[in-house]
MIMI-198629 format. One record per residue (C-alpha): x, y, z; residue number from 1. Coordinates in nm, 4 decimals, m for minus. Example, Ala and Ser with C-alpha at 12.3 -4.5 7.8 and 13.67 -1.06 7.14 Angstrom:
BEGIN
<node X="1.2300" Y="m0.4500" Z="0.7800" num="1"/>
<node X="1.3670" Y="m0.1060" Z="0.7140" num="2"/>
// end
This chain:
BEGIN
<node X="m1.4281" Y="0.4558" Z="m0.7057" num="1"/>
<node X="m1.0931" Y="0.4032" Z="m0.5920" num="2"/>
<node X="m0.8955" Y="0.1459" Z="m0.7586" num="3"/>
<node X="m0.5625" Y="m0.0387" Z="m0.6080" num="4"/>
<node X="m0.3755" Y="m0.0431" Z="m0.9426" num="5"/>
<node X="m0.1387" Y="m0.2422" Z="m0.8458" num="6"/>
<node X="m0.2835" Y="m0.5277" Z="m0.6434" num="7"/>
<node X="m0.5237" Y="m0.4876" Z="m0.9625" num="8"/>
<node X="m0.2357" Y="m0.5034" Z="m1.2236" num="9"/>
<node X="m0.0814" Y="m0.8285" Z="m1.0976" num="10"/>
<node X="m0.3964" Y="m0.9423" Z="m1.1190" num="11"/>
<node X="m0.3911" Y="m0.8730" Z="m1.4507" num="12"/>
<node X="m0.0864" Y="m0.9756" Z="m1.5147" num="13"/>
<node X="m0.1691" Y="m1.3113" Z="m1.3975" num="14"/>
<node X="m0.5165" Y="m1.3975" Z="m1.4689" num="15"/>
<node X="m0.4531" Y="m1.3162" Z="m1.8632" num="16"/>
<node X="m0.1496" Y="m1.4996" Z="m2.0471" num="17"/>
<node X="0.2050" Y="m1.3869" Z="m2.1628" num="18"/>
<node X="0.0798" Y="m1.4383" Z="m2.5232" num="19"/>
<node X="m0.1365" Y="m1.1956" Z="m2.4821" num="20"/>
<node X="0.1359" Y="m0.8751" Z="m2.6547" num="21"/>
<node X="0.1596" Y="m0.6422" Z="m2.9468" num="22"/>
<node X="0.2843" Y="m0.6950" Z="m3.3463" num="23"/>
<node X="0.6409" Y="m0.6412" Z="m3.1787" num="24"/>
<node X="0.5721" Y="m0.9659" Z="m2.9591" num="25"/>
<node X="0.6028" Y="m0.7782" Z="m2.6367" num="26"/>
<node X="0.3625" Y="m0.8798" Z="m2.3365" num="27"/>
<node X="0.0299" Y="m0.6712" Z="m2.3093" num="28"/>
<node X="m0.1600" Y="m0.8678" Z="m2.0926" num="29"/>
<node X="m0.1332" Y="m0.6695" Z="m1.7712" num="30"/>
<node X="m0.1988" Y="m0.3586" Z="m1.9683" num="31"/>
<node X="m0.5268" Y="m0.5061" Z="m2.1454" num="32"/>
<node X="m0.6545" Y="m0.7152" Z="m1.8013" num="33"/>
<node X="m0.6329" Y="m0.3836" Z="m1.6031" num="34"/>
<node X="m0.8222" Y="m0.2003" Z="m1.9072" num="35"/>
<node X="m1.0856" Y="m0.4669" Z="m1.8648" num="36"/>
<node X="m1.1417" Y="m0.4685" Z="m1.4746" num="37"/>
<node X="m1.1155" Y="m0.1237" Z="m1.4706" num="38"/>
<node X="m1.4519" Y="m0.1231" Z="m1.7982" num="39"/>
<node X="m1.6288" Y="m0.3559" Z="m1.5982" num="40"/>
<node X="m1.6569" Y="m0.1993" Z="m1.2725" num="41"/>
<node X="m1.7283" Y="0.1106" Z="m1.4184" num="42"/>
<node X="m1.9645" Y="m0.0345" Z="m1.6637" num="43"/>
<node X="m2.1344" Y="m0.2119" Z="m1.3133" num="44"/>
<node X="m2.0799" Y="0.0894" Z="m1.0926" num="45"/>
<node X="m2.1261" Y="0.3751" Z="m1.2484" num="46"/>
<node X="m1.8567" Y="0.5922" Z="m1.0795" num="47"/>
<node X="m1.8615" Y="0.9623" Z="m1.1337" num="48"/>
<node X="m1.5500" Y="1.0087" Z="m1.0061" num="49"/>
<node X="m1.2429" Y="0.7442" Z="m1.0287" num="50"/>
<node X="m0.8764" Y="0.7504" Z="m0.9240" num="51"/>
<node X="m0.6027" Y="0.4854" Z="m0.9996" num="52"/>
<node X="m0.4017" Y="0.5019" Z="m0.6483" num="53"/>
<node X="m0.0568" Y="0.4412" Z="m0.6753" num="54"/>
<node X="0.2585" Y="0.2710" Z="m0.4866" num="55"/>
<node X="0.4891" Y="0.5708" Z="m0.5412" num="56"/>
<node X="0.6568" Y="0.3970" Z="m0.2805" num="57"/>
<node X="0.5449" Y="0.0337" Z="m0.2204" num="58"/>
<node X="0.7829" Y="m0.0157" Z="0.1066" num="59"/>
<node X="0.7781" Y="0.2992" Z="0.2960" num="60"/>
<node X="1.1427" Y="0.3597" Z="0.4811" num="61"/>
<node X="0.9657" Y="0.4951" Z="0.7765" num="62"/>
<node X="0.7337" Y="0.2011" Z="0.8065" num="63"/>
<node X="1.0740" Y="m0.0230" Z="0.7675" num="64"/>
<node X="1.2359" Y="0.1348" Z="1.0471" num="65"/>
<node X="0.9152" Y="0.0485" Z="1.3076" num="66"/>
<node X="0.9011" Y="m0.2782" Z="1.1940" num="67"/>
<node X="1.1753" Y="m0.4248" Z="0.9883" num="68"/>
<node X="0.9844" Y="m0.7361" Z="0.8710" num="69"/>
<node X="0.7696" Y="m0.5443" Z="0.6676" num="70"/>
<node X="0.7175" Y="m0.6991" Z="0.2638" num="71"/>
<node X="1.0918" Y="m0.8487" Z="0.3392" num="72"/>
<node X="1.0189" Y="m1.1095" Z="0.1701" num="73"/>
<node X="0.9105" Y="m0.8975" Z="m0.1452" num="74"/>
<node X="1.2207" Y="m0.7624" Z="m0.1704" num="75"/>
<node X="1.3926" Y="m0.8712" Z="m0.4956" num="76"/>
<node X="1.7304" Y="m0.6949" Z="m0.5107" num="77"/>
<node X="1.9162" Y="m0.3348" Z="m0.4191" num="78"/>
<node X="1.9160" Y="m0.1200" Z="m0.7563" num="79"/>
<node X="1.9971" Y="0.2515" Z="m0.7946" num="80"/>
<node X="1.6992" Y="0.4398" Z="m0.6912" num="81"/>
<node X="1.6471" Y="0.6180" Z="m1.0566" num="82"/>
<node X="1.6487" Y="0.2322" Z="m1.2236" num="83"/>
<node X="1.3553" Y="0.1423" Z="m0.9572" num="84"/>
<node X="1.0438" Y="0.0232" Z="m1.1985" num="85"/>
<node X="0.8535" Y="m0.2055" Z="m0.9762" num="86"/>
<node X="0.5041" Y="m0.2234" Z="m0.8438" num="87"/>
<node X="0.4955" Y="0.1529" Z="m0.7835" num="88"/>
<node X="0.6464" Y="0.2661" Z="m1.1080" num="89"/>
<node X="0.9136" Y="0.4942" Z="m1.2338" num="90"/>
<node X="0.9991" Y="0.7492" Z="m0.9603" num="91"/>
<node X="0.9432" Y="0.5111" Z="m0.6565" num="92"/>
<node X="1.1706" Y="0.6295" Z="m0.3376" num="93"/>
<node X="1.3034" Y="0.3132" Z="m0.2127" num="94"/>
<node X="1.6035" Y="0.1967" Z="m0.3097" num="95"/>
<node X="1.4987" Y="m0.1306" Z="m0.3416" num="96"/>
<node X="1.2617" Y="m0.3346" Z="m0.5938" num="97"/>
<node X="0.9719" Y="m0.5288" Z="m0.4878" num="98"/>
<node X="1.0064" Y="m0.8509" Z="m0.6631" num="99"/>
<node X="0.8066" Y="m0.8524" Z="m1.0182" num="100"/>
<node X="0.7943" Y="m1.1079" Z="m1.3482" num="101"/>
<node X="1.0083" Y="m1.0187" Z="m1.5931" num="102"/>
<node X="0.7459" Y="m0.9793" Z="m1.8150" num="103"/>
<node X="0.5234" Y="m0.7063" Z="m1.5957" num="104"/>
<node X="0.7885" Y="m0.4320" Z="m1.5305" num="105"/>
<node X="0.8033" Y="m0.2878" Z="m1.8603" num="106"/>
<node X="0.4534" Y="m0.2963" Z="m1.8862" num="107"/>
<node X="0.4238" Y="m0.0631" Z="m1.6003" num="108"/>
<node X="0.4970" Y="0.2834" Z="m1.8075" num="109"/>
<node X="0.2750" Y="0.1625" Z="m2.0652" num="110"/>
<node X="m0.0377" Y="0.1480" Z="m1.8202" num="111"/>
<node X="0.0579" Y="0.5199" Z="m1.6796" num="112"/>
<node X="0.0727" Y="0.6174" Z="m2.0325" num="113"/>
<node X="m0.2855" Y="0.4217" Z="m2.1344" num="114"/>
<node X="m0.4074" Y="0.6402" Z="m1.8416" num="115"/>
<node X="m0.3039" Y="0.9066" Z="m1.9013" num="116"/>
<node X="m0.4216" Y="0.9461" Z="m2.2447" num="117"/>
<node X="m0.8048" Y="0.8273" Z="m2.0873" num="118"/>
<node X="m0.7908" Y="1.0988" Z="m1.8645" num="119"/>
<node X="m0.8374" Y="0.8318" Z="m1.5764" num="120"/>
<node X="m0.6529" Y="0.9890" Z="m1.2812" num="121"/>
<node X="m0.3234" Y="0.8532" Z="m1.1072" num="122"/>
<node X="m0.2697" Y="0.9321" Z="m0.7368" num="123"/>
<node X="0.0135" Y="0.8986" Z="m0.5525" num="124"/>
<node X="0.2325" Y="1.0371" Z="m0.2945" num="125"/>
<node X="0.6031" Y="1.0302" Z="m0.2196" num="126"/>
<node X="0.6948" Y="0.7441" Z="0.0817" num="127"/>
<node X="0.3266" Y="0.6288" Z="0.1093" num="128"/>
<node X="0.1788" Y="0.3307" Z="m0.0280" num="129"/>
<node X="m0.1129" Y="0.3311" Z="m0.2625" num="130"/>
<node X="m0.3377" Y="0.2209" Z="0.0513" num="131"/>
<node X="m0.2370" Y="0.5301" Z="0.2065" num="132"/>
<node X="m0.3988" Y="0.7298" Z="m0.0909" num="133"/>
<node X="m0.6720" Y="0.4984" Z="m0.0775" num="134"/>
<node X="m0.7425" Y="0.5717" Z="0.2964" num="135"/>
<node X="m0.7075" Y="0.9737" Z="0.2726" num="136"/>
<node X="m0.9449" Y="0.9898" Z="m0.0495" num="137"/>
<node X="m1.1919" Y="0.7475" Z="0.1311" num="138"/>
<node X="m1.1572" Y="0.9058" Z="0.4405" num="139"/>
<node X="m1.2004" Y="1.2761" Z="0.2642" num="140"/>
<node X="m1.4337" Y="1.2209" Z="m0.0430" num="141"/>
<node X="m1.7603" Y="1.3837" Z="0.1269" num="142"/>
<node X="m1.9144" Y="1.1346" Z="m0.0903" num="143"/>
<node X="m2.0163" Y="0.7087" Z="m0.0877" num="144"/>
<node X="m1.6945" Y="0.5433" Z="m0.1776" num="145"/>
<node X="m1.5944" Y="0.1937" Z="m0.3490" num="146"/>
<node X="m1.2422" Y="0.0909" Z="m0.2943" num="147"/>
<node X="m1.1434" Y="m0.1660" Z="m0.5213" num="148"/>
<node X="m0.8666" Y="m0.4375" Z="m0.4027" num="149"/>
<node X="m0.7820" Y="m0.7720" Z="m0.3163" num="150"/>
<node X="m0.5816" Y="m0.6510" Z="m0.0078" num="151"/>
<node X="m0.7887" Y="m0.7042" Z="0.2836" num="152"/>
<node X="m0.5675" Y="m0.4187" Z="0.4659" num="153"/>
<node X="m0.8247" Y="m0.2120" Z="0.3316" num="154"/>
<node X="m1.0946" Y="m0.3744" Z="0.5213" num="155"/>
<node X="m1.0235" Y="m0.0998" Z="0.8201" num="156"/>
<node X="m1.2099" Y="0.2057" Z="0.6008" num="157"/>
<node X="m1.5418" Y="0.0336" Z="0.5380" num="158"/>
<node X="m1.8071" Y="0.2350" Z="0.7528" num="159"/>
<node X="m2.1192" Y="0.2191" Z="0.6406" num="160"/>
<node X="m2.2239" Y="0.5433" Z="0.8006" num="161"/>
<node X="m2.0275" Y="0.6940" Z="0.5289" num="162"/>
<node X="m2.1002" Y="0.4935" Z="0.2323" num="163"/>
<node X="m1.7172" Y="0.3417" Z="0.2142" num="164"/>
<node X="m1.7287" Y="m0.0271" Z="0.1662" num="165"/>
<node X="m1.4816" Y="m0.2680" Z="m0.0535" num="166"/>
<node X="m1.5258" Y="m0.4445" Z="m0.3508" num="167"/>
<node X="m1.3077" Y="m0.7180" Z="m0.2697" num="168"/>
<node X="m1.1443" Y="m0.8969" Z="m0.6015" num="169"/>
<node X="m0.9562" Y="m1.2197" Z="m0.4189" num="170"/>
<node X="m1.1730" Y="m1.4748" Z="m0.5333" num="171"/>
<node X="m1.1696" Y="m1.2954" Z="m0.8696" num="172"/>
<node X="m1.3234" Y="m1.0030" Z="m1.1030" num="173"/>
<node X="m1.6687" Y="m1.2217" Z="m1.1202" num="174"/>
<node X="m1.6929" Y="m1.3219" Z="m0.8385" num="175"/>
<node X="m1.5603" Y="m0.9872" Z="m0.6436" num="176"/>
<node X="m1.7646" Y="m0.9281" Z="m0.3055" num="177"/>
<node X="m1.9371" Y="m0.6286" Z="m0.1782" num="178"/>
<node X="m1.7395" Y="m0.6045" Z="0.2107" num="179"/>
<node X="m1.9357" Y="m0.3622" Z="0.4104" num="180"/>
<node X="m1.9945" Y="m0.3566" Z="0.8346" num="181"/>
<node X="m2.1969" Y="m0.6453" Z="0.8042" num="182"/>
<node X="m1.9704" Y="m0.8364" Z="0.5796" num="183"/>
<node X="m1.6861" Y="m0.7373" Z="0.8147" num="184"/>
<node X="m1.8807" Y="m0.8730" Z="1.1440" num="185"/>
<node X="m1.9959" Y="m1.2021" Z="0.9726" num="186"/>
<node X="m1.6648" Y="m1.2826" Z="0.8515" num="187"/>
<node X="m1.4920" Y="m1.1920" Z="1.1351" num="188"/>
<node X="m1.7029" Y="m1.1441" Z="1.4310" num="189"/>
<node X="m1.5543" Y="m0.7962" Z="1.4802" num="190"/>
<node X="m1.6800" Y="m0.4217" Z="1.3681" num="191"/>
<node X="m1.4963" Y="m0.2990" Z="1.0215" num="192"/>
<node X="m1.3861" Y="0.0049" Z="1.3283" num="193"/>
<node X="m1.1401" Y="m0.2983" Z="1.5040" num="194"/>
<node X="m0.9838" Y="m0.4641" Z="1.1459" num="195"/>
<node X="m0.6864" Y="m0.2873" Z="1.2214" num="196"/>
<node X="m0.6224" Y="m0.3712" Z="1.5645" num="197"/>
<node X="m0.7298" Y="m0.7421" Z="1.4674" num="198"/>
<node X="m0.4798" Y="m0.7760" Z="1.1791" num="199"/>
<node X="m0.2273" Y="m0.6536" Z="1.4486" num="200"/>
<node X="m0.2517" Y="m0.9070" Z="1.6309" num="201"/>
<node X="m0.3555" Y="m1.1957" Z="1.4080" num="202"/>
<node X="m0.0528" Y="m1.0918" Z="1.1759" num="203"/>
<node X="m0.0405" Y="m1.1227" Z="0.7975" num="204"/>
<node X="0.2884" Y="m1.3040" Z="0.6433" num="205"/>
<node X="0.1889" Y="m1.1583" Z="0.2943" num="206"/>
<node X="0.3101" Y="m0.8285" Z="0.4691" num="207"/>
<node X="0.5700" Y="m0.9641" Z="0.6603" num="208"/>
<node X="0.3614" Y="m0.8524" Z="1.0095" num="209"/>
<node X="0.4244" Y="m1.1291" Z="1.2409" num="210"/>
<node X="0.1314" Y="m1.1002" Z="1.5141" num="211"/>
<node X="0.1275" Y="m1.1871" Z="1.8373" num="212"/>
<node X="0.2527" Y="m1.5899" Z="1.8787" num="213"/>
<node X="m0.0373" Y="m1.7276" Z="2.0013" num="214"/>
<node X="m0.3430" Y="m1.5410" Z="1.9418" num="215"/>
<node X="m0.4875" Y="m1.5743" Z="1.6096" num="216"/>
<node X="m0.7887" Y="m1.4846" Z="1.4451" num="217"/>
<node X="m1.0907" Y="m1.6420" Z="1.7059" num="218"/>
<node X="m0.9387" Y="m1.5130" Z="2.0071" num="219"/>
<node X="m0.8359" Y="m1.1205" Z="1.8701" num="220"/>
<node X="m1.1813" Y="m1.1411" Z="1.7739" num="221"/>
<node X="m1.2873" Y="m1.2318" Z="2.1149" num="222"/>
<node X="m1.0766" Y="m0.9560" Z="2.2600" num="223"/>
<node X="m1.1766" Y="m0.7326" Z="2.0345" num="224"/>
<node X="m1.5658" Y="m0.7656" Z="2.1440" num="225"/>
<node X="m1.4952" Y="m0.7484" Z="2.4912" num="226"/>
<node X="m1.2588" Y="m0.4620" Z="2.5236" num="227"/>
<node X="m1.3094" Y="m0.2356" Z="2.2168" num="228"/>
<node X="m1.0024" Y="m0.1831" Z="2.0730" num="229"/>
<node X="m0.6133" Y="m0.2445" Z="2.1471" num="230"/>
<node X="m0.5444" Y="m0.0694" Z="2.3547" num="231"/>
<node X="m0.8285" Y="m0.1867" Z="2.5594" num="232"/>
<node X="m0.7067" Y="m0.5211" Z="2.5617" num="233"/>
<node X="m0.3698" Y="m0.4231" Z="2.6930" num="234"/>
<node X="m0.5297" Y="m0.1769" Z="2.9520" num="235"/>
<node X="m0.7267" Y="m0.4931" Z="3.0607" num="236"/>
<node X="m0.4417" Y="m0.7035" Z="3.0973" num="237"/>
<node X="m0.1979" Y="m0.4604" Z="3.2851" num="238"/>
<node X="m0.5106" Y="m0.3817" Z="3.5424" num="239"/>
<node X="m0.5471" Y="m0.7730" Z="3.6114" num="240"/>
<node X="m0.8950" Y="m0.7915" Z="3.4135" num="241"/>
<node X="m1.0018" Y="m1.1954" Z="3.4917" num="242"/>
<node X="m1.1352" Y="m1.1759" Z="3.1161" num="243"/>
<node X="m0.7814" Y="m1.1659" Z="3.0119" num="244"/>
<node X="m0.5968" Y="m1.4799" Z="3.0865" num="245"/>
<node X="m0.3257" Y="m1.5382" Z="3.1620" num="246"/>
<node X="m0.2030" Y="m1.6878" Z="2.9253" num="247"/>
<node X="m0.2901" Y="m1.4185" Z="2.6869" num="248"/>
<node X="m0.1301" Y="m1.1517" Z="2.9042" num="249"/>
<node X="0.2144" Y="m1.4137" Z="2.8885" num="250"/>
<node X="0.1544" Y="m1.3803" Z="2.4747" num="251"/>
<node X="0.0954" Y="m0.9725" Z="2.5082" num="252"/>
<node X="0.3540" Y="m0.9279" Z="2.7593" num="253"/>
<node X="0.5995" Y="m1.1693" Z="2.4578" num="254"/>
<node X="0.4922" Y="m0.9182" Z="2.1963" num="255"/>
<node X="0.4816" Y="m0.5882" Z="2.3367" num="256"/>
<node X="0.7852" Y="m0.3841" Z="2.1705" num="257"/>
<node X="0.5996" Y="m0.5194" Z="1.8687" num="258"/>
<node X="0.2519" Y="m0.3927" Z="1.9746" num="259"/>
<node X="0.4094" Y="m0.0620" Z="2.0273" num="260"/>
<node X="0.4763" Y="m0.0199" Z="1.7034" num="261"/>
<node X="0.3193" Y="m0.2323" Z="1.4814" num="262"/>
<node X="m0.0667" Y="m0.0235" Z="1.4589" num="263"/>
<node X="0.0945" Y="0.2667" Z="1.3029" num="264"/>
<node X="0.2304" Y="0.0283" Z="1.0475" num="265"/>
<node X="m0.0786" Y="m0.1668" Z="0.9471" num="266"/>
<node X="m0.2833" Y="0.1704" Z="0.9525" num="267"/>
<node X="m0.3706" Y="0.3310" Z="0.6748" num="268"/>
<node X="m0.2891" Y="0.7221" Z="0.6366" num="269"/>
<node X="m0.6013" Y="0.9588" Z="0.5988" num="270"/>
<node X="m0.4784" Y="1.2716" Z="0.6095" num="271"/>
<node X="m0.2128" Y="1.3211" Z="0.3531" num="272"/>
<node X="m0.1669" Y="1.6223" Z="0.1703" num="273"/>
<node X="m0.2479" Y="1.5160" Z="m0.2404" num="274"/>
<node X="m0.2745" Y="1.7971" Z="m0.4100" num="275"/>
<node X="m0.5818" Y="1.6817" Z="m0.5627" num="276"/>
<node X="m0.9700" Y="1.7729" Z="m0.5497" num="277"/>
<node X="m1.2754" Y="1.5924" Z="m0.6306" num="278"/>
<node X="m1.3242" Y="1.7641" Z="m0.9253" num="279"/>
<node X="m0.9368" Y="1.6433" Z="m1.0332" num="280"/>
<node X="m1.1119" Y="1.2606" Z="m1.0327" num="281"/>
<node X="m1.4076" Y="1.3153" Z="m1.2232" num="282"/>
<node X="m1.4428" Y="1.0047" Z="m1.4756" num="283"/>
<node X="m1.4310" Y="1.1604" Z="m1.8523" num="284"/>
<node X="m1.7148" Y="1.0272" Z="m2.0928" num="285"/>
<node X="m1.4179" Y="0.9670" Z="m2.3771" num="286"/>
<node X="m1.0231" Y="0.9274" Z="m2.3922" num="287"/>
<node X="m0.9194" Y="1.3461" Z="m2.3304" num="288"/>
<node X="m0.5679" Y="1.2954" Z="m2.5430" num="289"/>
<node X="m0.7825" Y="1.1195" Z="m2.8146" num="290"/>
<node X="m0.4554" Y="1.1085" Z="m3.0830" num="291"/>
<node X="m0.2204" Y="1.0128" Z="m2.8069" num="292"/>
<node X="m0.5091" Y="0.7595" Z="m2.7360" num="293"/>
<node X="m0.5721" Y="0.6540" Z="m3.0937" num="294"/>
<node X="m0.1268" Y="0.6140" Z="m3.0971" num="295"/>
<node X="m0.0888" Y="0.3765" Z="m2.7479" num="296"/>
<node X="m0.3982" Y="0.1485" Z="m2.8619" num="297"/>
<node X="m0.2009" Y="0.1024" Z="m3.2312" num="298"/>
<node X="0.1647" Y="0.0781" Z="m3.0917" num="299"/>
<node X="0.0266" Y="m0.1686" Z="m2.8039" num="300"/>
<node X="m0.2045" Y="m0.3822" Z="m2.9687" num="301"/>
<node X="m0.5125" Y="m0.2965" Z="m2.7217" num="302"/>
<node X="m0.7427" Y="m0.4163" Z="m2.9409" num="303"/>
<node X="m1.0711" Y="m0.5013" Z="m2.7877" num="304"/>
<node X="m0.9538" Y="m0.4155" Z="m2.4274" num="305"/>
<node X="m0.9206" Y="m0.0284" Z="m2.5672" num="306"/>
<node X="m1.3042" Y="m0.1078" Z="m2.7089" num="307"/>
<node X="m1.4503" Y="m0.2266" Z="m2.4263" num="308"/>
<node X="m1.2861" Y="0.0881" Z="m2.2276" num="309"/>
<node X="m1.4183" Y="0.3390" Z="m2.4572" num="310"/>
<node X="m1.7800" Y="0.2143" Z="m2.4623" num="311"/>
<node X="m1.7566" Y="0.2016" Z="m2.0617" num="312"/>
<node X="m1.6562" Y="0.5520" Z="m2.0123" num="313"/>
<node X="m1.9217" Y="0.7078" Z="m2.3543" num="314"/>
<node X="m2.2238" Y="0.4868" Z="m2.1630" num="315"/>
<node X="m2.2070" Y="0.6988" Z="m1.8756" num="316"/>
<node X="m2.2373" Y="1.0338" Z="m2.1100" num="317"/>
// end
C-alpha cells in the first residue's frame, strides 16, 4: 500500500477540526485524521508492506522550467530554502512554499516524527514529487499494489495485469473507490494505459496544466480510442488523417510547443533510484520505538487516534 501523505494529510487537516489539539492547545487534527485513514485502510486492506510517499519537493524546478504554469497558483511566498516547511516537509528543495493553513505546517514534523516512532516508512526523493515515488514503487513492487490518493494524476499506473489499481479518497475516506482498468474505461471511455496523454490534453487547473483550448474531456477520449496514444493523434493530424478535423488539427497546431513538453510533466517517474527495498516497507505488527512512541502520543494528545493505530497494525500479527 502506497499512501499519498500529503494529499492524505490535508485531508486530514480539513475533514477533522482545529479544536481538535493537545493540553498545550496546539492543533492535532491533521496528525490524528492521517493516524486514522492510515488504521482504516490497513485495518480494510491488510497491507504487508506500506510506505508513506513524500513531496520532498512538491514543485520540481525541472518540471517548472518545461512548463512554467505548473502549481503557480500554489505558490504562497519566496522563503529561504532551509525555512521551507510546506506540503513536503523540512528539507524540501524549492525555494518556494506551497501555500498551507497556518495551522497545518507545524504539524508536519510531528507526523514524520509519529511515523517514525511506528516504524511506518517515509519515502522520498530529492526534486521529485511524492507521485514520482508512488509511480517507481508501483511500477517496481513485483507485487499487487494499492495506491492511496485523491489525485487522479495517479490514475496513469492502474494496470490490472499487475495488480496496481487506486483507492481513490475524493469523495471521502467512506466512501473511497476502488479505480482499476475498468473503472478507468467507464469513467472515461479510455484505457488506464492513455490517462496520461488524456489529462494532457484535457488539462487540469488544480496543477496549473492548461490543455489544449478546445478539446476537453469527450473528444481526447475520442482521439484517444481511435489513434492510441499522443502521439498518434498528432501523427494523424500532420499525415492529413480525415478522422482528425480540422478543426482539431487548428487546436493541436495552437498548442503544440505545449504538447512538446507538457507529457513529461504530467508523467509520473518509475524509475528513480530510492534506496529502498521491499523488505525496507514491511508494515510492523507494533510501534518499533515503543518509548519514543509512548512520549509523541503523551506530548501530542493522540489519544484514541494512537489506539485505533496500534490495534490496526497488532491485528495483522
Amino acid at each position: 500500500m502506497l499512501l499519498d501523505t500529503a494529499s492524505l494529510y490535508f485531508r486530514a487537516f480539513y475533514g477533522v477540526p482545529t479544536s481538535v489539539t493537545n493540553d498545550a492547545g496546539q492543533p492535532v487534527n491533521a496528525v490524528r485524521g492521517l493516524l486514522d485513514f492510515i488504521a482504516r485502510f490497513v485495518t480494510d486492506y491488510r497491507p504487508t508492506h506500506l510506505a508513506c510517499c513524500w513531496d520532498n519537493d512538491w514543485r520540481p524546478q525541472w518540471r517548472v522550467d518545461l512548463l512554467p504554469s505548473y502549481k503557480t497558483h500554489r505558490v504562497a511566498q519566496t522563503v529561504p530554502a532551509d525555512q521551507v516547511v510546506g506540503a513536503g516537509g523540512r528539507g524540501a528543495l524549492s525555494q518556494v512554499a506551497e501555500e498551507s493553513p497556518d495551522e497545518l505546517t507545524p504539524q508536519v514534523p510531528v507526523i514524520r516524527d509519529v511515523l517514525a516512532a511506528l516504524g511506518i516508512a517515509v519515502v522520498g526523493k530529492d526534486g521529485y514529487e511524492a507521485d514520482d515515488v508512488i509511480g517507481t514503487l508501483a511500477s517496481t513492487a513485483g507485487v499487487p499494489v494499492d495506491v492511496v490518493t485523491g489525485d487522479r494524476d495517479l490514475f496513469q499506473l492502474v494496470d490490472d495485469r499487475t495488480g496496481v489499481r487506486v483507492l481513490y479518497v475524493a469523495r471521502g475516506i467512506s466512501r473511497h473507490e476502488r479505480v482499476d482498468e475498468a473503472w478507468v474505461r467507464e469513467r472515461y471511455a479510455i484505457p488506464a494505459a492513455a490517462y496520461a496523454d488524456f489529462a494532457v490534453m484535457r488539462g487540469d487547473t488544480s496543477d496549473g496544466i492548461p490543455g489544449v483550448p478546445g478539446i476537453g474531456e469527450k473528444t481526447a477520449a475520442q482521439l484517444l480510442a481511435r489513434h492510441t496514444s499522443l502521439h498518434g493523434i498528432l501523427r494523424a493530424a500532420s499525415d492529413g488523417d480525415p478522422t482528425v478535423t480540422a478543426g482539431v488539427r487548428s487546436k493541436l497546431a495552437a498548442a503544440i510547443d505545449y504538447l512538446a513538453v507538457a507529457p513529461e510533466v504530467v508523467a509520473v517517474a518509475r524509475d528513480l533510484d530510492l534506496g529502498v527495498s521491499l523488505e525496507d516497507l514491511a508494515l510492523p505488527t507494533a510501534p518499533v520505538q515503543p518509548e519514543r512512541w509512548s512520549e509523541l502520543v503523551a506530548a501530542w494528545s493522540l489519544g484514541g487516534s494512537a489506539e485505533r493505530i496500534a490495534a490496526a497494525l497488532a491485528a495483522r500479527g
